[in-house]
N, C-alpha and C positions, 0 to 999 in steps of 0.2 A: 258571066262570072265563073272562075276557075273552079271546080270541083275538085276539096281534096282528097287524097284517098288512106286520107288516115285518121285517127281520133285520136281527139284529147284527152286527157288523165288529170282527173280533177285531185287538188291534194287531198280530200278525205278517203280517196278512193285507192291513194297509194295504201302500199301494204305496209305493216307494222316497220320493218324494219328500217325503210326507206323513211316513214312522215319522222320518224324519231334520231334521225340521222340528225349532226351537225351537218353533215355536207347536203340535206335537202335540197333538191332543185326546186325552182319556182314553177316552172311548167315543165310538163313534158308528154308526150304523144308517141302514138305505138298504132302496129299494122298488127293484127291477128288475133291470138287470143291471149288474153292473161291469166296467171296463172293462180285459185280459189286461194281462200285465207289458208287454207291447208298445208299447203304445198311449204319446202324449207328450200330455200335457196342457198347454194352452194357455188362461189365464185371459183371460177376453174380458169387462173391465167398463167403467161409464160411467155419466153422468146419469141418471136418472128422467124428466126435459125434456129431451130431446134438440133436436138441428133440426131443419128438415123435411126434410136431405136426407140426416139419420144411418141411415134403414132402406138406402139404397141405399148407402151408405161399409161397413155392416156386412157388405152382400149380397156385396160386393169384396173384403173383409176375408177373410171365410171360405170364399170361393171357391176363393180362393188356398191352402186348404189342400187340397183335392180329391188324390186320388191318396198320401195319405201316410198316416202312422199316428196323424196328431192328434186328439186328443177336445179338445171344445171344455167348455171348463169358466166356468159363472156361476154367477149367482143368482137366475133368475127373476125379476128385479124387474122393472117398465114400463121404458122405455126402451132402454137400447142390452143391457141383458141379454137381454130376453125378442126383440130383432130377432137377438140372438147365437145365439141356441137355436130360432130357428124356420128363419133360414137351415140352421145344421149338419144341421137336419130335410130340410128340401127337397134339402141337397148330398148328403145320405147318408153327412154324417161323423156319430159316436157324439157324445152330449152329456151331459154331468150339468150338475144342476143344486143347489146346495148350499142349505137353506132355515135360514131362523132360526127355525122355529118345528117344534114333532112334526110326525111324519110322518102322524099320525093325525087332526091340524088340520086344518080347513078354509081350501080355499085359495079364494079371493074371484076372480070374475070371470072373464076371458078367462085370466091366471095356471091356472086350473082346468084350461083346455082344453088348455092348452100341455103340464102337466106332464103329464096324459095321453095326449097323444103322444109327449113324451119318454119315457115307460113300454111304449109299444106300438113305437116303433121299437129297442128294447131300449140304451137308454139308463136312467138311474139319478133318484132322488131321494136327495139324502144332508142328513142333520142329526144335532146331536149331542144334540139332543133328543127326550126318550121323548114316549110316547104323544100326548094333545094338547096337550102345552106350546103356549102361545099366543107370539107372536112381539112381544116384549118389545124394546123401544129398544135396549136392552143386548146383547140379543141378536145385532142385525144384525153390530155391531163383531164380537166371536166368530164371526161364522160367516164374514166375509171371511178372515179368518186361514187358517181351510179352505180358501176355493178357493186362495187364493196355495198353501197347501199340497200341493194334488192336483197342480199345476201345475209345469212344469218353467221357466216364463216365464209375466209377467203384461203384457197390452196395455191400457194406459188407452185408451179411443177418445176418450170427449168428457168433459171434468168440467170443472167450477166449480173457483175456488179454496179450494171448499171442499165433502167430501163422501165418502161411505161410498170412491168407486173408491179415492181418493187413498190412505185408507189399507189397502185391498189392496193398491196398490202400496208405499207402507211395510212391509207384513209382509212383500213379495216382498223390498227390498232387506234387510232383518232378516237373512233366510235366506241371503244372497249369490245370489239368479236374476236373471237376464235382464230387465229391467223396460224393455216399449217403451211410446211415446205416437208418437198421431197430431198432425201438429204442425197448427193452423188459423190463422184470420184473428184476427191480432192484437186488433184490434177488438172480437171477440164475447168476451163472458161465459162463454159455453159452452167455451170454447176455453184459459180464463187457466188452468186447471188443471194442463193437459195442453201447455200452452206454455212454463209453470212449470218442470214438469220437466224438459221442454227446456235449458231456457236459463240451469239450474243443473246442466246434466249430469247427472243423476240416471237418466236414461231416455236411451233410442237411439231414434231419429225412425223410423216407415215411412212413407217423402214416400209412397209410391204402393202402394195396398191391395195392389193381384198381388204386392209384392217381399216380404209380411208373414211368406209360409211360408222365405223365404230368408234373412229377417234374424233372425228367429226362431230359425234354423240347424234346420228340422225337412224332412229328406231325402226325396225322392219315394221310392214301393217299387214301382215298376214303370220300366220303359225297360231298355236293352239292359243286358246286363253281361259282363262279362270269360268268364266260363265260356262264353256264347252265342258267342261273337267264338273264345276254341280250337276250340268244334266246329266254327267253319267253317276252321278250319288258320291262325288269324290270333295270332298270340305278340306284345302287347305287350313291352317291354322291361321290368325291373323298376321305374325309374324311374318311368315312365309307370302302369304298375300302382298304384306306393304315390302318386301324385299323383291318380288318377282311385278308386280306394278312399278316399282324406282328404275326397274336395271331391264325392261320386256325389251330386248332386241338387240343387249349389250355385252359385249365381252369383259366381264372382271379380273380381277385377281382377288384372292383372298384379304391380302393386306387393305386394298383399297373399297372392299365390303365393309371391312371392321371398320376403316376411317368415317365412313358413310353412316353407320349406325350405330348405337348404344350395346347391341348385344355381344355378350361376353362370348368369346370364341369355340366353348362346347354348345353353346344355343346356337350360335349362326350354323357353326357344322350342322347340327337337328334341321335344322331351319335347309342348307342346302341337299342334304339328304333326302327330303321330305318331296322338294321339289324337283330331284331329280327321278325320284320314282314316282311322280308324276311325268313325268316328261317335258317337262318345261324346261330344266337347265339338266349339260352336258358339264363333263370335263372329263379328259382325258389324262390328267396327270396332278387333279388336286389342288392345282395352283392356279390355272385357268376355267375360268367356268363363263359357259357360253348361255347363255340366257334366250329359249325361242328362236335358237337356229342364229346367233349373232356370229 
């Protein structure tokens, strides 16, 4: 009898985002390791033709997640997938990669080399198909569904007006998540996709790669916190606690503090003074304030 070399994914065992999916798969099977309750998935897709300067927008992309609990989730395919999953390799974030075909298929080419690295930095291979199902047209559409699924938020980076990203990002707004685009040069091809959903509101812009983990709303897990700041005898006020708890690892504005909360705007100012000479939040021009290094 055949020995497989993959395991099953029992559905209670899918993670949150995924069992509560409309687009839930009925099985599905994975080589490596998966990734704790912890972890935020963040779908990273795009072109096959990228441009030439999309491995270096990706390299910025996912840089910006460094220091957080994001797994970056694709598809392996050429272009802005496999520059997504080779960066989160080099950054030292976790990655899956969702495949339209078995796991037992042969995967062609440089594709090859990638997924075994993603295997050996204990990242994942996931597909909802057994042994060596071959990777069928039909296929790819079903298996986008899954990454939007694993995913707590989908990033188009670069697409056409027409093209597999587009509808992960469809299956993303299906679900009710977070669906950003990188907005480009009006001009290019590469770019009408992803300017598309711009410019019907569909998708929220990240003008500049570094603000990706903040607009994303996915929290650093390291920098000072409140318990460090008692042991040294230092008692924020409760205000300041439940304002620096809401926002630990996030870039504000002003406006959108006051939206957030009930205090009248000489108490928020108290409030972010307070926590600035603590050293929790930053700003450099009063309008922006950086929360824990955001």
């Amino acid at each position: 009898m055949e020995t497989k070399t993959y395991n099953e994914l029992t559905l209670e065992n899918y993670p949150h985002t995924l069992r509560t999916s409309k687009y839930c798969p009925k099985q599905l099977f994975y080589k490596g390791t998966l990734p704790t309750a912890d972890k935020i998935g963040i779908a990273m897709v795009g072109t096959r033709r990228p441009s030439a300067n999309a491995e270096e927008l990706c390299r910025r992309l996912v840089f910006s997640l460094k220091g957080t609990n994001a797994i970056v989730v694709s598809g392996l395919a050429q272009g802005i997938d496999s520059y997504c999953h080779r960066t989160a390799l080099d950054a030292g974030i976790p990655t899956i990669a969702v495949l339209a075909q078995g796991l037992d298929a042969k995967i062609e080419g440089e594709r090859s080399i990638l997924a075994r690295r993603i295997l050996e930095a204990g990242g994942a291979l996931i597909s909802e198909y057994e042994g060596d199902t071959p990777a069928y047209k039909g296929n790819f559409i079903a298996r986008n569904r899954i990454i939007s699924g694993f995913s707590q938020s989908t990033l188009v980076v670069q697409s056409r007006k027409k093209g597999g990203a587009l509808l992960t990002a469809q299956f993303c707004l299906d679900d009710g998540k977070l669906l950003l685009a990188c907005p480009g040069n009006f001009d290019s091809e590469l770019y009408s996709g992803t300017n598309a959903l711009l410019d019907n509101g569909r998708a929220k812009p990240v003008f500049i790669p570094e603000s990706l983990r903040s607009v994303a709303g996915i929290p650093l897990i390291e920098g000072a916190n409140i318990e460090d700041l008692n042991a040294c005898g230092v008692e924020l006020s409760s205000g300041a606690q439940k304002v620096f708890k809401r926002f630990n690892g996030f870039r504000k504005t002003f406006s959108e503090l006051q939206q957030e909360f009930d205090f009248k705007a000489p108490e928020l100012l108290a409030i972010l003074t307070e926590l600035e000479i603590s050293g929790l939040v930053s700003s450099k021009d009063n309008f922006q304030f950086y929360f824990n290094g955001a």
